[in-house]
C-alpha positions as MATLAB code, in Angstrom:
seq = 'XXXXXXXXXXXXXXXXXXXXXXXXXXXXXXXXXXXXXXXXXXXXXXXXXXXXXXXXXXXXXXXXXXXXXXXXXXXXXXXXXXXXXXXXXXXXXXXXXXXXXXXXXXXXXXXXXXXXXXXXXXXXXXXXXXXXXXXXXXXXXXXXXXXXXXXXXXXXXXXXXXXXXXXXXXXXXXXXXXXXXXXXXXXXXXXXXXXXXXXXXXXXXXXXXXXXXXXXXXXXXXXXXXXXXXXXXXXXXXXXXXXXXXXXXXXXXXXXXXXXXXXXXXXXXXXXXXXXXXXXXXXXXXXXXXXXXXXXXXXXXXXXXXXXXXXXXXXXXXXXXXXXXXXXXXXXXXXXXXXXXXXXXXXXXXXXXXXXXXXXXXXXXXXXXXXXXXXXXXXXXXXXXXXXXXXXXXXXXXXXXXXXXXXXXXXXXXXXXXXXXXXXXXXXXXXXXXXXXXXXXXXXXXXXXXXXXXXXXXXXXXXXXXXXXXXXXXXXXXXXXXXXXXXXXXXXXXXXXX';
ca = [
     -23.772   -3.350   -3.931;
     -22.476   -6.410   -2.706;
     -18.636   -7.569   -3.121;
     -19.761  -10.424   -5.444;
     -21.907   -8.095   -7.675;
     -19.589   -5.122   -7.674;
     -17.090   -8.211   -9.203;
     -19.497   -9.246  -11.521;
     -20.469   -5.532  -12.647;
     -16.977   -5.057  -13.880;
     -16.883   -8.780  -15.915;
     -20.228   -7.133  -17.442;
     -18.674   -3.819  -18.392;
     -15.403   -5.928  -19.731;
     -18.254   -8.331  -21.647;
     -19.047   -5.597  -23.233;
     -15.894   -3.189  -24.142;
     -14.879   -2.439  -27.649;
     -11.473   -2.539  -27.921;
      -9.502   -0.386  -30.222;
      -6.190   -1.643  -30.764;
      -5.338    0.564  -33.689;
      -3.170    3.576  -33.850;
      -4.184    7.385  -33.194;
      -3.477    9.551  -36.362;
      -4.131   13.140  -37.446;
      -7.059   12.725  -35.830;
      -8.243    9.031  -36.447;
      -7.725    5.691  -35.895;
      -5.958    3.428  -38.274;
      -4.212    0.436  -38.778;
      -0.291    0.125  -38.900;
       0.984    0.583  -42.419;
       0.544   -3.508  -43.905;
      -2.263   -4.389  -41.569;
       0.694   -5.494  -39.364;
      -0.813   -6.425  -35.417;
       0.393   -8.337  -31.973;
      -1.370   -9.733  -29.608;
      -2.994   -8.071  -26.372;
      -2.703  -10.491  -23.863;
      -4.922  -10.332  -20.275;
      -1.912  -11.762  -17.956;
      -4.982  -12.549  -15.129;
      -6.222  -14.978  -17.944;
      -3.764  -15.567  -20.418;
      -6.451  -14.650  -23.330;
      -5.703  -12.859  -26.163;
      -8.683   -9.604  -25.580;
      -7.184   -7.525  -28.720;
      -5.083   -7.089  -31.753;
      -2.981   -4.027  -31.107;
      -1.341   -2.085  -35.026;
       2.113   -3.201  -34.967;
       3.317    0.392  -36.363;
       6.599    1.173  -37.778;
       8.763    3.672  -39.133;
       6.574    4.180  -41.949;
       3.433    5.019  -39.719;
       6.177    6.880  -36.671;
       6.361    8.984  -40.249;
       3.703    9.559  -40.633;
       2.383   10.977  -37.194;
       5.333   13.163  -36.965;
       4.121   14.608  -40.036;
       1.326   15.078  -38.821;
       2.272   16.750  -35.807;
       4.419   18.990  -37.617;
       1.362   20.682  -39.850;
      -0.241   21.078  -36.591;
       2.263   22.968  -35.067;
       3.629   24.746  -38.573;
       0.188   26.171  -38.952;
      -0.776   26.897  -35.129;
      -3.976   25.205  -34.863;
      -3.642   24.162  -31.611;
      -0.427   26.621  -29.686;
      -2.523   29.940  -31.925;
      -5.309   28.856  -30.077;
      -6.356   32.139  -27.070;
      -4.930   30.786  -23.827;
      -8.713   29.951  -22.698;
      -9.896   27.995  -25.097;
      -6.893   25.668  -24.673;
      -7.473   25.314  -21.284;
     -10.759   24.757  -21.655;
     -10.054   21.757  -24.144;
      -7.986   20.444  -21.420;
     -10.296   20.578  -19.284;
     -13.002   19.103  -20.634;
     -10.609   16.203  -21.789;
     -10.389   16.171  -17.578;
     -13.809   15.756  -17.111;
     -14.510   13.337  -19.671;
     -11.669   11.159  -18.383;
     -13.579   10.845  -15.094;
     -17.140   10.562  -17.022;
     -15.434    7.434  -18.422;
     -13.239    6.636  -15.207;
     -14.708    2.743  -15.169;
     -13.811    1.986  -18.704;
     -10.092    3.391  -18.515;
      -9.810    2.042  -15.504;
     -10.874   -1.850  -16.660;
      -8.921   -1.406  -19.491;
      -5.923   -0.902  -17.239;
      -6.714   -3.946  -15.182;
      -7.921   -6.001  -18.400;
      -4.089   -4.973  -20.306;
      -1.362   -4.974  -17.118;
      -2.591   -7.099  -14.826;
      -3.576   -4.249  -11.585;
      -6.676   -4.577   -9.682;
      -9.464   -2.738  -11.084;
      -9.998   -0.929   -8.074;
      -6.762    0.280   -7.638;
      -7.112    1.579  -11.023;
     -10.124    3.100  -10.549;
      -9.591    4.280   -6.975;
      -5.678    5.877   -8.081;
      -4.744    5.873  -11.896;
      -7.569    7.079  -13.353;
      -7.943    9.994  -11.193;
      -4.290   10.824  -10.806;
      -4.099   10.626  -14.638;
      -7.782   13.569  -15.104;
      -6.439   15.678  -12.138;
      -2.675   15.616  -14.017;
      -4.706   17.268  -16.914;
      -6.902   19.211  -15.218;
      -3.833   20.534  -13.147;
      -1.759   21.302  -16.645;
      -4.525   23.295  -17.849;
      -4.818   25.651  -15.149;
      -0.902   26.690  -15.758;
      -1.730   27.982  -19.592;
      -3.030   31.397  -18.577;
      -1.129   31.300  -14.942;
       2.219   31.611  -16.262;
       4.151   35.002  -17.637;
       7.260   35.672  -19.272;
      10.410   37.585  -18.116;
      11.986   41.093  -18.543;
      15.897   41.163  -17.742;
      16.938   44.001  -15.562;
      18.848   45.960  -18.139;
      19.810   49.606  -18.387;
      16.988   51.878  -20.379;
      16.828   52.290  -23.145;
      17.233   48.605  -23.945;
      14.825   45.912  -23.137;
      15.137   41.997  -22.972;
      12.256   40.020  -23.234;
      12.749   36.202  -22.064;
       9.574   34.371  -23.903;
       8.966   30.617  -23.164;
       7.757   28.905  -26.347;
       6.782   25.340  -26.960;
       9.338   23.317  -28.746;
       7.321   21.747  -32.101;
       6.930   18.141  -32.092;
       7.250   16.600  -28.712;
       7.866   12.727  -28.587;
       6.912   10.219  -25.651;
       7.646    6.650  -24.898;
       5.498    5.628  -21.884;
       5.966    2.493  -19.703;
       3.374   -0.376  -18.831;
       3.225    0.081  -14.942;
       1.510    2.996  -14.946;
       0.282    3.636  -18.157;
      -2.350    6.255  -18.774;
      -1.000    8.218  -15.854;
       2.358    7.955  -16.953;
       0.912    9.041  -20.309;
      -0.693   11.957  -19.022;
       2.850   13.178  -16.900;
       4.349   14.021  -20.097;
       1.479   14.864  -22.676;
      -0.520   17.589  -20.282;
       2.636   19.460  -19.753;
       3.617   19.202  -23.673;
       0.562   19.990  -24.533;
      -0.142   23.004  -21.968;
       2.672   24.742  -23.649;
       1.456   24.401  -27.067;
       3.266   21.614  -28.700;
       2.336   18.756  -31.111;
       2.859   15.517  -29.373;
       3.735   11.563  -30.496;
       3.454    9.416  -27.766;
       4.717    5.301  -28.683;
       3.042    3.629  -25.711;
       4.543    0.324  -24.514;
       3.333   -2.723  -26.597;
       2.583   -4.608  -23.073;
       0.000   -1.744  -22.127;
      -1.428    0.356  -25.065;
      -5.467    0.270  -24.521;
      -5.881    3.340  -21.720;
      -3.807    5.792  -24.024;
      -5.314    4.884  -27.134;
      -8.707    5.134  -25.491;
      -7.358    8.374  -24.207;
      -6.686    9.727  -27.575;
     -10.177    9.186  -28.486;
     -11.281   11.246  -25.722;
      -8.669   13.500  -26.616;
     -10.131   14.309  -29.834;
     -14.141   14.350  -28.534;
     -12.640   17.060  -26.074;
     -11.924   19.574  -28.966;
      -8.418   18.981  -29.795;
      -7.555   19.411  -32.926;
      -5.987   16.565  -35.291;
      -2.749   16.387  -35.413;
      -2.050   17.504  -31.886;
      -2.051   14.183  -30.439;
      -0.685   11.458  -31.792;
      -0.821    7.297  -30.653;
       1.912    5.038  -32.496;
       1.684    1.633  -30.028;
       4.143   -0.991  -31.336;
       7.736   -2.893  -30.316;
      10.142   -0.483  -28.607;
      12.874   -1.772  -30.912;
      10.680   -0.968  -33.751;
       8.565    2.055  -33.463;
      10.413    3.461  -29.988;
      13.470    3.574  -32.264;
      11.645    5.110  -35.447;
      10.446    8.069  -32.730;
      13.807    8.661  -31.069;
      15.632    9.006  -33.968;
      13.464   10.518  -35.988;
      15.344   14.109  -37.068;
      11.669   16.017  -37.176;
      11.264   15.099  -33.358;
      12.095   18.721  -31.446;
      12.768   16.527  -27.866;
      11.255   13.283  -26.260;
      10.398   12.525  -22.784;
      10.953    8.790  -22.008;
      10.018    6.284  -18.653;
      11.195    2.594  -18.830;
      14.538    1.020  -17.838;
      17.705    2.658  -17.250;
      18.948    0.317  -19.993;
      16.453    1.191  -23.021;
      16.740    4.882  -21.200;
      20.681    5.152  -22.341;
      19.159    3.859  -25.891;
      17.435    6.896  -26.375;
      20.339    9.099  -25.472;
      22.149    7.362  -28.222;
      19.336    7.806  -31.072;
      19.461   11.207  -29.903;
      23.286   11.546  -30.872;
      22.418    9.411  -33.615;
      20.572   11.571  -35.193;
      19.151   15.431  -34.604;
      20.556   15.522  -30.921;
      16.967   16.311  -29.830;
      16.728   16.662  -25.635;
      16.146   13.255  -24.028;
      14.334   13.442  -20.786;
      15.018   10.396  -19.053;
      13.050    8.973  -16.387;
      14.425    5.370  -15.858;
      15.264    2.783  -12.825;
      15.400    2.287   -8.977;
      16.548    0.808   -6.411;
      14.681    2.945   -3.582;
      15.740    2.554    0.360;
      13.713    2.371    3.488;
      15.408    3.373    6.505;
      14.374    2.035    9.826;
      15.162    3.164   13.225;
      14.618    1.887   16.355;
      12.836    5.029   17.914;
      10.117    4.598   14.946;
       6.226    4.034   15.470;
       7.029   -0.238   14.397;
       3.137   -0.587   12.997;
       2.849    2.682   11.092;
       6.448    1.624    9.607;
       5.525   -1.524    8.729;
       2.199   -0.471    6.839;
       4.115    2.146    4.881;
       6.980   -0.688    4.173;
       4.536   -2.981    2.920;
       2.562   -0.338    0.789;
       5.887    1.018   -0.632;
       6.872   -2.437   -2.256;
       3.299   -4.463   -2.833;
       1.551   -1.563   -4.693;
       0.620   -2.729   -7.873;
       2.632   -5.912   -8.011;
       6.122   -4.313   -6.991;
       5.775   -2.510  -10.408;
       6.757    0.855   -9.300;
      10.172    2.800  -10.008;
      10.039    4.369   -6.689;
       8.559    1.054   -5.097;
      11.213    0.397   -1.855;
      12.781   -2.523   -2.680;
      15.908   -2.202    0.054;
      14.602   -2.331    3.547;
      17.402   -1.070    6.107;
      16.604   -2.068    9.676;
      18.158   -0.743   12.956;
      19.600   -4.322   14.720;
      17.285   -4.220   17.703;
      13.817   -3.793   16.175;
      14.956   -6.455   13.095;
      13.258   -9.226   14.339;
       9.657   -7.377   15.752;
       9.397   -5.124   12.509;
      10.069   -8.202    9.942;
       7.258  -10.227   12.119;
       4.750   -7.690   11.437;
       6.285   -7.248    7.768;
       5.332  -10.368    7.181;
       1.803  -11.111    8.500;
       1.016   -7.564    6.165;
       2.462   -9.625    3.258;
       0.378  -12.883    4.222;
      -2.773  -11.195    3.826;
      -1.780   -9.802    0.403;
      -2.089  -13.025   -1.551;
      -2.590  -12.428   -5.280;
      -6.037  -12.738   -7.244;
      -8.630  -12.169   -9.388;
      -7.862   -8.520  -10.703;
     -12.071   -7.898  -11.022;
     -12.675   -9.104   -7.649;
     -12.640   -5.769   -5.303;
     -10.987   -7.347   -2.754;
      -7.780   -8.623   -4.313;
      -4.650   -6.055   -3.124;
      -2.462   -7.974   -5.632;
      -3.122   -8.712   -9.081;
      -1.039  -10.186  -11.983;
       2.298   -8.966  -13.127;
       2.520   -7.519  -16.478;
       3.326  -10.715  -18.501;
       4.252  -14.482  -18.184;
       7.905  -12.940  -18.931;
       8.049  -10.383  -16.536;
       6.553  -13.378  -13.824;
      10.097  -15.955  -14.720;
      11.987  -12.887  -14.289;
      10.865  -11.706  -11.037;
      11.347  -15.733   -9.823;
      14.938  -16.268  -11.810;
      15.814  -12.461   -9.481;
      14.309  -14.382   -6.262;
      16.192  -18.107   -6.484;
      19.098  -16.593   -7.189;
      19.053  -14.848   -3.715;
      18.384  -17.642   -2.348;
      21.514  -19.499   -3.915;
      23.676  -16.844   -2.355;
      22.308  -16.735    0.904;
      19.148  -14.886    1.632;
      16.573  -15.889    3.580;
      13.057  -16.565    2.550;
      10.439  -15.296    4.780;
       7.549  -14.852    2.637;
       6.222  -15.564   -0.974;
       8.795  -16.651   -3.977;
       6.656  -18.339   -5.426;
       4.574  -18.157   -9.157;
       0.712  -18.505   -8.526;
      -2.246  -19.582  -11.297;
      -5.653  -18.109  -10.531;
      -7.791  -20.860  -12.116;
      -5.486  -22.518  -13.646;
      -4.260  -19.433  -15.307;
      -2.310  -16.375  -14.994;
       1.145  -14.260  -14.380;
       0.676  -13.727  -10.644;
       3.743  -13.521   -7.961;
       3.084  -14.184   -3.930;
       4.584  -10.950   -2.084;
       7.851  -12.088   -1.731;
      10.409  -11.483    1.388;
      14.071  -11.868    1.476;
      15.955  -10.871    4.469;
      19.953  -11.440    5.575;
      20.533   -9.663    2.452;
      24.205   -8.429    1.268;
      25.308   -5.354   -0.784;
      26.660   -7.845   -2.715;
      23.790   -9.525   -3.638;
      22.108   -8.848   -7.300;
      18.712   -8.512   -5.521;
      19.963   -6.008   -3.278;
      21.716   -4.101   -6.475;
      19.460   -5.000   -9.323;
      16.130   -3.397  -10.021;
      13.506   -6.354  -10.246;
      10.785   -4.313  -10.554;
       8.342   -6.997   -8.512;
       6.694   -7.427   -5.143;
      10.413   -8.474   -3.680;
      11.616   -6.858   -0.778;
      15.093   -6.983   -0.062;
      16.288   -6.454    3.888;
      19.033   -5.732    5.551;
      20.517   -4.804    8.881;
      22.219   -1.904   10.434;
      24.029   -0.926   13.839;
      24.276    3.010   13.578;
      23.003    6.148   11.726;
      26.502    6.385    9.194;
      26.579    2.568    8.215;
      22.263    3.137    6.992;
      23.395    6.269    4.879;
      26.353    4.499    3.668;
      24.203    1.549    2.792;
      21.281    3.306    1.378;
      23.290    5.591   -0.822;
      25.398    2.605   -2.018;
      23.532    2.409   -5.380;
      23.750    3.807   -9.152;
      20.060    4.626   -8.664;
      18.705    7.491   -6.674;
      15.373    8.262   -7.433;
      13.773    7.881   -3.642;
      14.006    6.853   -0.109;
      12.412    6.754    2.956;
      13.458    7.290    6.253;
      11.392    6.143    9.711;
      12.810    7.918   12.960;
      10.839   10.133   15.639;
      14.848   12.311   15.997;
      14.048   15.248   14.422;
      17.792   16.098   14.516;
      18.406   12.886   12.342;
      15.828   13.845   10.061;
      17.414   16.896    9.395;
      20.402   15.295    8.560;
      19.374   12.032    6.940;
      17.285   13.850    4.413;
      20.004   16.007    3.246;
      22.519   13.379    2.832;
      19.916   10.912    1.417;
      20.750   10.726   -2.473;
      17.382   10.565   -3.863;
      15.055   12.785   -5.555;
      11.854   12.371   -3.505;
      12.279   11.485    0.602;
       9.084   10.894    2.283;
       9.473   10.825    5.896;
       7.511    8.548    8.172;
       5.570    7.623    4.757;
       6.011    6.491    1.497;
       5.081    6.945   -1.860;
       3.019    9.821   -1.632;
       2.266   12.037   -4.456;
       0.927   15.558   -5.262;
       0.914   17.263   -8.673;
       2.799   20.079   -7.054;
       5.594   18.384   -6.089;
       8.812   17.395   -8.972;
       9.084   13.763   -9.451;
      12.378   12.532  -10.723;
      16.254   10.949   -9.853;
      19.624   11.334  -10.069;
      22.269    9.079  -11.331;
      21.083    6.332  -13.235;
      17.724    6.981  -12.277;
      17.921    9.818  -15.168;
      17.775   13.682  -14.788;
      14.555   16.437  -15.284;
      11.617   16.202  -13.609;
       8.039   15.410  -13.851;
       5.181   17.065  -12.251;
       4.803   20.316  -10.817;
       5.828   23.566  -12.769;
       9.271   22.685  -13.347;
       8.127   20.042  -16.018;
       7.068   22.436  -18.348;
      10.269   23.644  -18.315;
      11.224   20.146  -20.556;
       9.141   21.315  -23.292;
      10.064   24.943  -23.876;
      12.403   26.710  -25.724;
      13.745   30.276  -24.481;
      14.231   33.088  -26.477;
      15.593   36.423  -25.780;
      14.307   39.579  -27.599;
      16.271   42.384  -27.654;
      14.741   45.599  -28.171;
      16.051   48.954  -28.545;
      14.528   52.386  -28.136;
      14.799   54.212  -31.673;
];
């Protein structure tokens, strides 16, 4: 199939979606208590494609309610170990069975190429599932090492009600990070999707559902953060919530939280993520994985590296190949297979990203690339890969997350003034560090305050592997076994011999 028609067969396949824009309760769709919607709009096209259920605190309500029978009468956690997996499983494999219509949805709601979607989210998001699954009958509980004749059981048990506010970048996959694991241990779960990207999960719910899981288990409330995020984090019948978005609405939750039943908050929030350069690096493979770490879908990526720390002497000959990557990245049409950039989430988001790049300039950066807004047909929220170097510390771009294809450089003389630099920030959720000096690597990755480090790469991901920060980047982690941990309780059972 031929660029042009491969383009074509995914305007076809969007001709002819269905889109459900209503929320996912006790096992159904509905509207939002008064028939209350907003607008879906495409940013590639700036068309309104759906009516999404504005839901409140009435319907948050009622799909806690919901969630709570299911748990209260174990129709989903009393379920043997196999068949749940097996569920989850098949929810997997009908995820990829339906891989082109999540994956178009994605594109049609955010903005992100369709083949990105299709080639990374959608995949990422089934194998997430699939991975969860295989941990229900993989995992055993504890005996303490007590004197006989006493015993002491340590049993993991799921929580109850588990609630979820998931962010727009991402946001089946992001979805899928915190239900799988919630789920896997046997809990009821409410997720309150972000109102700029709410097709995928809802979509997902459906599939949820044709899967085997029963109603009540999973639960979709899209609407305004202020509105229905609130209603879910402080709601007193939630037993914890896992939440990804801005440090800023992160600290909100915290405060619901204390508000009201002091439920756990699992934070996932903002970055601010540093590349380290050296000199002795491989300049081409750096620049590739420089590029990729701040372009990926639009600059729309907590972890994306938005601080690029170069070593004096290669400054000039790894900024020139910087640049001709970012030249070739010019946005457009998100259906078209070749397009590497696609819109940014909204026409908001767009000024934003801008406002964040003039105002460098008024203090002194450098443009070397992009900062500019572009229109694809005469329409659209689309931002040129954008290049700022001579940046200061003191600088908002270099301090502010702008979440946007803006890359912020700067220069360095030695080893301590990069660490200083790089660690200079109230985020620390990743980094990356380019040297061939194994000795430095030793050291540098240690004293690197960050969660993830990827050396001589970026951005790369494994289910495996924790993903998470420190500082204002939040606290737990997600992926891997250790984020099952978030949605269990542990309980002790002492037992004595008679």
């Amino acid at each position: 199939m031929t660029k042009h028609a491969q383009a074509q067969d995914w305007r076809d396949l969007a001709a002819m979606l269905t889109l459900e824009g209503r929320a996912f309760i006790d096992g159904s769709f509905c509207g939002a208590a008064g028939g209350v919607t907003f607008p879906c709009v495409n940013p590639a096209t700036d068309r309104v494609i759906a009516e999404v259920a504005a839901c409140g605190a009435t319907d948050v309500d009622r799909a806690v309610a919901a969630a709570r029978r299911a748990f209260a009468d174990g129709r989903w956690r009393g379920l043997p170990r196999r068949t749940r997996k097996r569920v989850l499983l098949d929810l997997s494999r009908l995820m990829m069975a339906n891989r082109r219509e999540l994956a178009l949805l994605e594109s049609l709601d955010m903005g992100k190429p369709a083949r990105d979607a299709h080639a990374v989210d959608i995949p990422f998001a089934a194998d997430c599932v699939a991975w969860y699954a295989e941990t229900i009958d993989k995992r055993y509980d504890e005996i303490a090492p007590l004197d006989d004749p006493v015993t002491a059981l340590i049993r993991r048990e799921p929580l109850g009600v588990v609630g979820a506010v998931t962010p727009w970048n991402f946001p089946l996959l992001m979805a899928c990070w915190k239900i799988a694991p919630a789920l896997a241990v046997g809990n009821s779960v409410v997720v309150k999707p972000s109102e700029r990207a709410s097709l995928s999960v809802l979509r997902f719910a459906g599939l949820a559902h044709e899967a085997g899981l029963p109603p009540g288990v999973l639960n979709v409330v899209p609407g305004l953060g202020e509105i229905a995020g609130r209603a879910l984090g402080e709601h007193g019948d939630v037993d914890c919530l896992a939440f990804t978005g801005s440090t800023e609405v992160g600290k909100r939750f915290l405060a619901y939280s204390a508000a009201s039943n002091l439920k756990p908050v699992w934070p996932e929030c903002g970055g601010k993520s540093a590349q380290l350069v050296f000199a002795d690096s491989d300049l081409d493979l750096a620049a590739q994985g420089v590029v990729d770490g701040i372009f990926f879908n639009q600059g729309q990526v907590c972890n994306a590296g938005s601080r690029l720390l170069v070593q004096e002497e290669i400054h000039e000959a790894l900024l020139s190949r910087i640049v001709a990557h970012a030249e070739r990245l010019q946005p457009g049409d998100p259906l078209d297979p070749d397009t590497r950039c696609g819109a940014v989430v909204d026409a908001a988001h767009a000024a934003a990203i801008l406002r964040a790049v003039d105002g460098a300039l008024a203090e002194g950066a450098d443009l070397l690339a992009g900062g500019v807004g572009v229109r694809i047909n005469g329409a659209g929220s689309f931002v040129a890969p954008t290049i700022l170097d001579r940046v200061t510390p003191e600088m908002a771009v270099w301090r502010e997350e702008i979440f946007g294809p803006v890359l912020a450089v700067a220069s360095f003389r030695s080893e301590a003034e990069a660490l200083r630099l790089a660690n200079d920030s109230p985020y620390a959720l990743a980094a990356g560090l380019w040297t061939q000096d194994m000795a430095r690597i030793n050291r540098l990755t240690g004293a690197l305050r960050a969660g993830t480090v990827w050396v001589n790469s970026y951005d790369r991901h494994a289910m495996a592997t924790p993903f998470g920060g420190f500082g204002q980047s939040g606290y737990g982690r997600d992926r891997s076994l250790h984020a099952l941990d978030k949605y269990s309780g542990l309980k002790t059972i002492w037992t004595h011999a008679a």
